[in-house]
C-alpha angles and dihedrals in degrees: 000000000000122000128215122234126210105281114186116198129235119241093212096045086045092058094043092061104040085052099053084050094047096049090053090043090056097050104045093049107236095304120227089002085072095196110120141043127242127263116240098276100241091066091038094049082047095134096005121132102257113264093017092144093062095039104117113252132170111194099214098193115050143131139232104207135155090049133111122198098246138102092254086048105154102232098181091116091048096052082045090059092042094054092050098054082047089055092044099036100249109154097184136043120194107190146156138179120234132190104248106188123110112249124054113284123215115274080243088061089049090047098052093044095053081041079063100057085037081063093050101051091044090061096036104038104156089042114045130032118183143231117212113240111223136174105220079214094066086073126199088357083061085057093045099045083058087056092058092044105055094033083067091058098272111148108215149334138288133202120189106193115290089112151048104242083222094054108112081231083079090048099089092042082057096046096048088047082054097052085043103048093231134148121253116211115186126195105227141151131165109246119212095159108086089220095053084053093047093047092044105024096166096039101142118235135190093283095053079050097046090047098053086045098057089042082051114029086169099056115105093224126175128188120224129237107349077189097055105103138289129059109333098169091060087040083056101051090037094069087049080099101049112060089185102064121088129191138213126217114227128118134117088247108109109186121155126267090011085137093042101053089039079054099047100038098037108022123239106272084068093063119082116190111243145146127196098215093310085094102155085049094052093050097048093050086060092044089052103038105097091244117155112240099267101045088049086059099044090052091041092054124328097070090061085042092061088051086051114045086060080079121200118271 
C-alpha cells in the first residue's frame, strides 16, 4: 500500500490557489447555496485567467437533491443548481441522488430517488444528464432498475458506500454496466480517522477501484472526489497501478496542487472536472492548476465527451 511522505506546502502556491477559488466564489455567488449576490465582475475576475467564464466545462459528479418526483415538486434547489452552472459556464450537470443512509434502503425508495433526477433531466434536457443510484444488495431489482434508467437516457451508474467496490456483490452492477456501455462512478475516499471508519466501514477506496478494474479492463470506472476526505495524495499514487481506472475532481476539500499532482502522476486524459456541490471550489482548482491550454480543456470537458459519446447500448 502506498505510503505518504512529509509534503510541505508552499505559501505562494497556496495563495495562488485560494485566490483563484475565492474570485470564482465571489462571482458566482455562492452557487446552490443561493445566499449571496455577486460581486461586479471586474473585482471578482481579479487573477483570473481572461474568458474563464466561457471556457467549456461538464461537471461529471453532482446531485439533484431538494426535489420530489411529483407534479407539486418544490424546485427551488434545482433552479439553485441551474443558476449556479449559469453563473460559472457549465454547460452540463451529470447528477444523481443516492440514498445516503447507512443501512440498505427498499428498492421503492431507489426508484423514486432516481424518478427525481428523471425529473430533472426532463425539465432541464441540454443541461443535466443523470446516473441511476442503485444498492448491489437489492439484487436482480437493482439490474433492472439500471435498465429503466438508462433506457430513459441516463448515461451511467452511481454507487454511494454500502458496499466494497471489490465485494462480488458489485460484480453483476460491473458487468451490466459492461453489456450497456454505461459509465460507473464510485464514492470513495481513503479513511485514516478511527471515527470516519467507524462511521463508513465499507467506504470504498483506490485499492477497492483498482481491484474491480483489474477483474473488469473493459469497465468504464471513476472514481469520485479525489477531493472528499480522507488521504488524496495516497488515493492518487495508489491508482498508479491501475491505468482504467479515471477520477473526477470534486470535493470540498480545497488543498492545495490536487490537479497538479492528478496531472503529473496520471496524466491528464485520466481526470475528469467535477464537483460534487462545491462548485465555485472545483472550478478554481482547475483555473489555478498550471495546465497548458489543451490539457485544462480536456480536464474541464473533453475528457467526459469522449465517455459519452460511447453511448449505452
Amino acid at each position: 500500500m502506498p505510503s505518504r511522505p512529509a509534503s510541505p506546502t508552499d505559501r505562494r502556491e497556496f495563495l495562488r490557489v485560494a485566490a483563484a477559488s475565492a474570485g470564482v466564489w465571489a462571482l458566482a455567488g455562492r452557487g446552490a447555496a443561493g445566499a449571496a449576490e455577486p460581486r461586479p465582475a471586474a473585482a471578482a475576475d481579479s487573477g483570473l485567467p481572461a474568458g474563464w467564464r466561457t471556457m467549456r466545462k461538464f461537471d461529471a459528479h453532482n446531485h439533484v437533491f431538494g426535489l420530489a418526483p411529483r407534479p407539486n415538486a418544490d424546485w427551488a434547489e434545482v433552479e439553485r443548481l441551474v443558476a449556479a452552472a449559469e453563473r460559472l459556464g457549465i454547460e452540463k450537470l451529470c447528477c444523481s441522488r443516492p440514498v445516503t443512509g447507512g443501512l440498505m434502503a427498499d428498492i421503492e425508495v431507489v426508484r423514486e430517488s432516481n424518478n427525481a433526477v428523471l425529473a430533472a433531466m426532463k425539465r432541464y434536457p441540454r443541461l443535466i444528464a443523470g446516473y441511476c443510484f442503485v444498492q448491489p444488495g437489492n439484487g436482480a431489482a437493482a439490474l433492472d432498475e439500471i435498465d429503466r434508467c438508462l433506457d430513459a437516457g441516463m448515461i451511467g451508474v452511481k454507487l454511494y458506500n454500502q458496499f466494497k467496490y471489490s465485494d462480488p456483490v458489485v460484480f453483476p452492477i460491473a458487468e451490466k454496466c459492461i453489456a450497456r456501455r454505461a459509465l460507473f462512478l464510485g464514492h470513495s475516499a481513503y479513511l485514516t480517522d478511527p471515527r470516519s471508519l467507524a462511521l463508513q466501514p465499507k467506504t470504498s477506496h483506490a485499492l477497492d477501484f483498482g481491484a474491480l478494474s483489474r477483474r473488469y479492463p473493459e469497465l468504464t470506472l471513476i472514481l469520485g472526489h479525489i477531493n472528499g476526505g480522507g488521504d488524496w495524495e495516497w488515493a492518487i499514487r495508489a491508482l498508479r497501478d491501475f491505468p482504467n481506472v479515471l477520477l473526477d475532481t470534486s470535493g470540498s476539500v480545497l488543498e492545495d496542487d490536487t490537479i497538479g499532482r492528478c496531472v503529473r502522476e496520471l496524466g491528464h486524459r485520466r481526470v475528469l472536472f467535477a464537483t460534487d456541490a462545491t462548485m465555485e471550489g472545483c472550478v478554481g482548482k482547475i483555473l489555478s492548476a498550471e495546465l497548458t491550454a489543451e490539457q485544462r480543456e480536456d480536464v474541464f470537458w473533453r475528457n467526459l465527451q469522449r465517455l459519452l459519446d460511447r453511448k449505452p447500448a
